[in-house]
N, C-alpha and C positions, 0 to 999 in steps of 0.2 A: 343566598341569605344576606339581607342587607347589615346593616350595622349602626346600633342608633349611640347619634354623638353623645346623646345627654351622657352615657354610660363613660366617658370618657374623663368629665368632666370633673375631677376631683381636685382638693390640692396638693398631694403627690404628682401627677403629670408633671410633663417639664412641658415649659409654655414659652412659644418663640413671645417676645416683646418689640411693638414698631413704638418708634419716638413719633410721635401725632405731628411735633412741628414740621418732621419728612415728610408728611403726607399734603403737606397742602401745597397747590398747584400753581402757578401763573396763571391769574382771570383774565383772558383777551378784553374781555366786558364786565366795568364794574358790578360786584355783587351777583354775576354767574360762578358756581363754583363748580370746576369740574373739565377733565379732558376728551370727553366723549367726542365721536364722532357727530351724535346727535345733538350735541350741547354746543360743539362749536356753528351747527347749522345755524343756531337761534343767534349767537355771536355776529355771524356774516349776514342775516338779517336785518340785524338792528345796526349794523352799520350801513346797510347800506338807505335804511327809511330814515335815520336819526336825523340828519342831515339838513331834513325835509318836513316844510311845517304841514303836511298831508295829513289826516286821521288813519288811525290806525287803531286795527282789530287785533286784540290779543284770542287767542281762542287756547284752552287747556283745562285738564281738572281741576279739580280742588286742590290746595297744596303744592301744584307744581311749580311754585314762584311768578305771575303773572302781576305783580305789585311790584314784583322786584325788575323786572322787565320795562315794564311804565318806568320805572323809576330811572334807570338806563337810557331809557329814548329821551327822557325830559332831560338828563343831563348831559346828553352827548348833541342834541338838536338845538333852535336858532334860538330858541324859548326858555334857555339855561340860568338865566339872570334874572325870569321873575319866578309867580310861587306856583308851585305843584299842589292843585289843588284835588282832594282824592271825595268821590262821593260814594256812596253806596247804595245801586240802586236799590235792593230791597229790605234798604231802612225807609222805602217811603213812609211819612204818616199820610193817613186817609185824610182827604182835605185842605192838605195841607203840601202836597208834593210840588206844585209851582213855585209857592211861598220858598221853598227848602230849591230851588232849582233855578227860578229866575227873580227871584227876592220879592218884599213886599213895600207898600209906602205905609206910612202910618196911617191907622185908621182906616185902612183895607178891610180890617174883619175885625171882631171880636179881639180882644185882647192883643191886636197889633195895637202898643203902646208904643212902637217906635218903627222906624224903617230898617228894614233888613236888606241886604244886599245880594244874597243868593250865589248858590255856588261858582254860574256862569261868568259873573260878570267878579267876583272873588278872585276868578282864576285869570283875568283879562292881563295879557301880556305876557301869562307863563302858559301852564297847559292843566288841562282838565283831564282825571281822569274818571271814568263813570264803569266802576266796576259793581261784575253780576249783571248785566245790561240786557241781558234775557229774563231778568226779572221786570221789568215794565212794564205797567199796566199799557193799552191799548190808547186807550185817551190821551196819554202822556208821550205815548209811542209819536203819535204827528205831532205834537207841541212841540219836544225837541228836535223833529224834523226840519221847520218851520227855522229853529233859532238855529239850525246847522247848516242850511239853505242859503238863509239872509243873514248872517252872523248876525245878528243883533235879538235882543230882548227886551219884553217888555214887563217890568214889575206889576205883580197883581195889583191894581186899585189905580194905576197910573196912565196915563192918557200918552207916556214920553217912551219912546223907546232907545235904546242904548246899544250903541257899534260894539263888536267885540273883536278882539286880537286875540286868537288864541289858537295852541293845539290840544285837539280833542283826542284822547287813546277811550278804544272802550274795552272790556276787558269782559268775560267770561266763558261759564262751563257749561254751559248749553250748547245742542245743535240747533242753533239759530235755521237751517233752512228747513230741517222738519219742523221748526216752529210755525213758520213760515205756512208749509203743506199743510196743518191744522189751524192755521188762520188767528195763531197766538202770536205771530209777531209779523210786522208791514215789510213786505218787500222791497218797498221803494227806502227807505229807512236802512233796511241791511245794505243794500246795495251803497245807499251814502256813503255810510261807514266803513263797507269793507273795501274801500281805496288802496289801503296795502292792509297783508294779514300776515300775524307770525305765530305758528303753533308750539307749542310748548310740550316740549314732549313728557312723558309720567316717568317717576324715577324707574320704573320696572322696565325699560325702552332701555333706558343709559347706567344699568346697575355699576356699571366699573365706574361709575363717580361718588358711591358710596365712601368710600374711602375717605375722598378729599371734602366731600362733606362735614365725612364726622369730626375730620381735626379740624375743618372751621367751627364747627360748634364747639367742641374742646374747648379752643379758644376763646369765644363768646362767653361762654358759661362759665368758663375757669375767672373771667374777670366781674361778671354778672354775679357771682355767687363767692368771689374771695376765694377760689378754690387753687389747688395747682395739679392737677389732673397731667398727666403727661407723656404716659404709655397707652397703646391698645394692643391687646395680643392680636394674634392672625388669625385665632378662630374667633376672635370676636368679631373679625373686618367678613371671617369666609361664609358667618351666618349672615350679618346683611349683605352681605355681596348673593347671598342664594336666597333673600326674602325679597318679597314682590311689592312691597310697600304700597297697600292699597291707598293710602293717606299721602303717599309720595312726599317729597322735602317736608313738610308740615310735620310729617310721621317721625320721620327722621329726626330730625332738632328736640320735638320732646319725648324720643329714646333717649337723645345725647343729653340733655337737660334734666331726665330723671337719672341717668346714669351717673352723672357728675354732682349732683346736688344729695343723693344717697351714698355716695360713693367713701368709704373712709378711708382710702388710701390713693396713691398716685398715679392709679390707673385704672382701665379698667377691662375687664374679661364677659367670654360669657356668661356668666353669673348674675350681670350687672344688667343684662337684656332683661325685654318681656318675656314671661315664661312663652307665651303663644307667638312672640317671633323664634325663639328657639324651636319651636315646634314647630310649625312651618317649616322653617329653613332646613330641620334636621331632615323633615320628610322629603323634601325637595331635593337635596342631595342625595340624599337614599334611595330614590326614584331613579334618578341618574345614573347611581353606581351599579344598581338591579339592573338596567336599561342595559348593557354590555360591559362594566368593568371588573363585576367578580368582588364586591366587596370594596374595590380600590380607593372607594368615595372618604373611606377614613382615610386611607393614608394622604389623600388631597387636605383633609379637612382639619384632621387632629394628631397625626403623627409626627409633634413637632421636637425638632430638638433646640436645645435650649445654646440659642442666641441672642446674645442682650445686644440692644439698642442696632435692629439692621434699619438701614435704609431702604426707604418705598421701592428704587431699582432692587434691591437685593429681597427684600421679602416678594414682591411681586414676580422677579425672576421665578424665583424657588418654588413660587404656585404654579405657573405656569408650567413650568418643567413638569412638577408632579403630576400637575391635569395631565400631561399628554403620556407620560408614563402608565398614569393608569387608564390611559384611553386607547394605548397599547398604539399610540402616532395616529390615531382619528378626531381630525383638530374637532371636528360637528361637538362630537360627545365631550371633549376636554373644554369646548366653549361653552357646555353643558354644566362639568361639573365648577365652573369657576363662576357661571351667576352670570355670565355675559354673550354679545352675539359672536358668528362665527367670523366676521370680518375684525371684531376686535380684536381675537385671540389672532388671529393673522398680522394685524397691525402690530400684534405685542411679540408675538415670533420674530418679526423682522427686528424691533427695536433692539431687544435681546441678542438677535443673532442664534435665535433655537431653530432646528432644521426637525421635521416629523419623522425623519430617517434614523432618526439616533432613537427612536422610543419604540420601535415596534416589537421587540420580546419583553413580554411580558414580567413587571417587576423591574424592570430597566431604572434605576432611578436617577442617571445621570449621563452627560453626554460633552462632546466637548464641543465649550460656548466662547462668543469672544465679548469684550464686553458692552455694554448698553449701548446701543449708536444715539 
């Protein structure tokens, strides 16, 4: 018989509390937040293309920070002193998409009352980024082929074409090569573009970065909003840590952003979630604890005792311990019930100095640790 958290959730309980400034991490790469394994990949990536004024393919969901990635290459690369110019392909207007891409001269069309300059050539000297790029129409698909080929462009109405200096990122959430296989995006085009690629992986990939996410937004918001938000309990971290955030980062910040902007005191709990991430999450865990631990999934989730202000080592220690207690020393299941992969919870074993030997009777709930390496 599982055990559902909501039922836990009252204000009698004793609620462990983390201090949110704990939580936030060392960025190897500006504006990455987070110490995943999968997170540092995108890190050792963009170090190693930023460097280099190549084009580059960002490829990832919706949400999962691909703006902010761009954002990273343009300031770590040769192109850091001029401007980052951002376009959105499927704001094309119909008619009007060259005009908005490679500029116009006066008097080009109708109501060009004056000369426009256009993205491409807006961006000469820094770098262009052209996200959604699986949203291009066909037509437009070889025009900017043409201007990524010969770097230069030519304004609608003009007879003059113009060199350009730049680096191009393109960015989106489409699988560009089944685009491809139905004949909705050029091959010769992708291949341009895809010179280096860096995938971005969806927060559901890197859950154990929840955490250090949310006390950046804390943070964000606490100054966005005048507020001073301060604490998050542990069951508030253990239900995003067990939701799969279909909206990824995106999803995240306006949980944190309604959470601190509703919020009337200096922290915040699960009360302060969406009811429907609370429900997922609960379910999700309760899946886990069915799966082989005997109910154990509450005392991972809600059996907290009341410790004021621990630190990110000492609250994360104290999960992990629990997951493997109640997983009876089966790291699979304890990286189950904490929302993360199995080589995480092994990474966090080591860091802790926790051994799977010390948890296998059942109800075990402690062992002797040394501390954080």
């Amino acid at each position: 018989m599982t055990t559902n958290l909501l039922s836990e959730f009252d204000a009698t309980a004793p609620i462990e509390w983390v201090d949110a400034e704990s939580l936030v991490g060392v960025a190897r790469t500006p504006g990455l937040i987070g110490e995943s394994a999968a997170l540092q990949g995108v890190s050792t990536a963009i170090a190693r293309v930023a460097p280099h004024k190549g084009t580059v393919l960002i490829l990832g969901e919706s949400g999962t920070g691909k703006e902010v990635v761009a954002e990273a290459l343009h300031r770590l690369g040769p192109c850091a002193k001029g401007p980052l110019v951002r376009f959105n392909c499927s704001n094309f207007v119909e008619g009007l998409a060259e005009s908005q891409l490679f500029g116009h001269v006066r008097g080009a069309f109708t109501d060009a009352r004056e000369a426009h300059t256009g993205c491409f050539r807006q961006a000469n000297g820094g770098t262009l980024l052209l996200d959604e790029v699986g949203e291009l129409p066909l037509r437009m698909q070889s025009k900017i082929l043409r201007a990524v080929e010969n770097l230069e462009v030519q304004p609608v109405g003009s007879s003059e074409t113009f060199s350009l200096d730049l680096r191009l990122i393109v960015a989106t959430n489409r699988d560009l090569r089944a685009m491809i296989a139905r004949g909705e995006f050029r091959a010769d085009l992708y291949y341009r573009l895809d010179a280096a690629s860096i995938r971005i992986p969806p927060l559901r990939e890197r859950l154990e970065d929840t955490a250090s996410l949310a006390a950046h937004f804390i943070a964000h918001y606490n100054r966005f909003f005048g507020k001073r938000v301060q604490f998050i309990s542990c069951r508030a971290l253990a239900l995003m840590g067990a939701y799969e955030w279909p909206g990824n980062v995106r999803e995240l910040a306006h949980t944190i952003e309604r959470a601190t902007l509703l919020g009337e005191h200096d922290r915040i709990d699960a009360c302060d979630l969406p009811p429907e991430l609370v429900a997922a999450a609960t379910a999700r865990i309760a899946a886990g604890a069915s799966a082989g631990a005997d109910g154990a999934g509450q005392s991972l989730a809600v059996e907290n005792q009341p410790v004021p202000e621990v630190t990110l080592d000492d609250a994360m220690k104290a999960a992990v311990a629990q997951s493997l207690a109640a997983a009876h020393g089966d790291c699979a299941k304890a990286a189950l019930f904490l929302g993360i992969s199995r080589p995480s919870i092994y990474r966090k074993m080591a860091r802790y100095g926790l051994r799977r030997s010390g948890f296998h009777e059942a109800g075990t709930g402690s062992s002797r640790t040394s501390r954080p390496i």
